[in-house]
C-alpha positions in Angstrom: 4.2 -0.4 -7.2 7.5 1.3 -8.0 7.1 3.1 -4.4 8.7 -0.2 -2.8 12.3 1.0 -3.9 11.4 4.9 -2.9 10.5 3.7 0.5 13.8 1.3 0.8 15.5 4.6 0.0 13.7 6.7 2.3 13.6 4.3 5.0 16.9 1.7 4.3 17.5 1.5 8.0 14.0 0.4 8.8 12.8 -1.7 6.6 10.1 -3.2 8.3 8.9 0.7 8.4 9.3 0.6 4.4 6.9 -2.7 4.5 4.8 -1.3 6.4 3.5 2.3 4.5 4.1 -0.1 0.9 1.2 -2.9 2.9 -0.8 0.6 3.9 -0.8 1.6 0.2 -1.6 -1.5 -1.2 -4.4 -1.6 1.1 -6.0 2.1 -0.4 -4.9 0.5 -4.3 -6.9 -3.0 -3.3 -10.0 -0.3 -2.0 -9.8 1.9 -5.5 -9.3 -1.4 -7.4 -11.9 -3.6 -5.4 -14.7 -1.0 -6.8 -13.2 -1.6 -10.4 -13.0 -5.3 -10.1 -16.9 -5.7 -8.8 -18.1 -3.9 -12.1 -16.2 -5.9 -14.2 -17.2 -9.6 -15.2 -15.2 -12.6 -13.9 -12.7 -13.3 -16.8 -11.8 -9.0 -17.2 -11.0 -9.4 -13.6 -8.5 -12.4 -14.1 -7.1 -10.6 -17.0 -6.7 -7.5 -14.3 -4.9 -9.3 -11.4 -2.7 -11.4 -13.6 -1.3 -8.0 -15.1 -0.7 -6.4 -12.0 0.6 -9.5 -10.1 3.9 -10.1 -11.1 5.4 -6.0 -10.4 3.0 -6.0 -7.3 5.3 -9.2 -6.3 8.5 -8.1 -7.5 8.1 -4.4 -5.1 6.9 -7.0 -2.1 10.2 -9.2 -2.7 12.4 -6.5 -2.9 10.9 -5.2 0.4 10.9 -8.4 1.7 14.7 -9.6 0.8 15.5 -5.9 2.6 14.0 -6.9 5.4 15.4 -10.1 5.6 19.1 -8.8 5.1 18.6 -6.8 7.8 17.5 -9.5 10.2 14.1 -8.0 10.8 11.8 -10.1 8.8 11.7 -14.0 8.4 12.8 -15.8 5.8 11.0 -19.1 5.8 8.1 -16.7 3.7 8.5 -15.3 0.3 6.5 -12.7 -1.7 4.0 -15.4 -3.1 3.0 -16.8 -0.3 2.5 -12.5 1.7 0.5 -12.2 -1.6 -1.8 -14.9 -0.8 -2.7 -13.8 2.3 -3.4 -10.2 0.9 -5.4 -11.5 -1.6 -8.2 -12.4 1.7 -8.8 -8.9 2.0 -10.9 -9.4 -1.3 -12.8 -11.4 0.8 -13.8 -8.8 2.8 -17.9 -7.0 2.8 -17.7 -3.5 1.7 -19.0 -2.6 4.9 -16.3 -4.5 6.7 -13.5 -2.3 5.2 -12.6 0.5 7.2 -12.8 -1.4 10.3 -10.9 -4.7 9.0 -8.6 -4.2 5.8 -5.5 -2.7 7.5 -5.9 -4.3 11.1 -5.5 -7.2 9.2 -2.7 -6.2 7.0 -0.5 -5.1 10.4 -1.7 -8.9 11.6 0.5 -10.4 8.2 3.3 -7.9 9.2 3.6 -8.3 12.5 3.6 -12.3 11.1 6.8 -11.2 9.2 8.9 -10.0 11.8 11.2 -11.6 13.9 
């Protein structure tokens, strides 16, 4: 999740664009990882999202707080509560994947803007 600070660099002038491709790769890591997690038993997966939640929400903050300097993005929301909403796409049928994770994920961005 380092890539959030490469894309503010890249894309410092845009950061909604930065948001954006950091959502669209969290969408292919949640894919990769979704696998993973359904092989593992409950408590293993726990352990898993625990580990990775707190740099996941650190490289969405600092995208966010980018965003929100620049006037693009709201700031009534913070990183926890993007998270949350991310965390539906776990919900989400194998087979309704390619057709539904990253619609959804431009839904909670477009939600973001201003």
């Amino acid at each position: 999740m380092t890539a959030a600070s490469a894309l503010l660099a890249e894309h410092g002038h845009e950061p909604v664009e930065a948001l954006r491709l950091w959502l669209d790769r969290v969408v292919d890591y949640a894919e990769i990882k979704r696998g993973v997690l359904a092989a593992l038993e409950p408590a293993a997966w726990q352990d898993l999202v625990a580990h990775s939640h707190s740099p996941i929400e650190g490289a969405l903050g600092e995208l966010l707080d980018a965003g929100q300097a620049a006037g693009s993005l709201r700031t009534d929301v913070d990183a926890h509560s993007v998270l949350v909403l991310v965390a539906c796409l776990g919900r989400l049928d194998r087979d309704e994947w390619e057709s539904t994770a990253r619609p959804l994920m431009n839904v909670i961005l477009d939600g973001l803007r201003l």
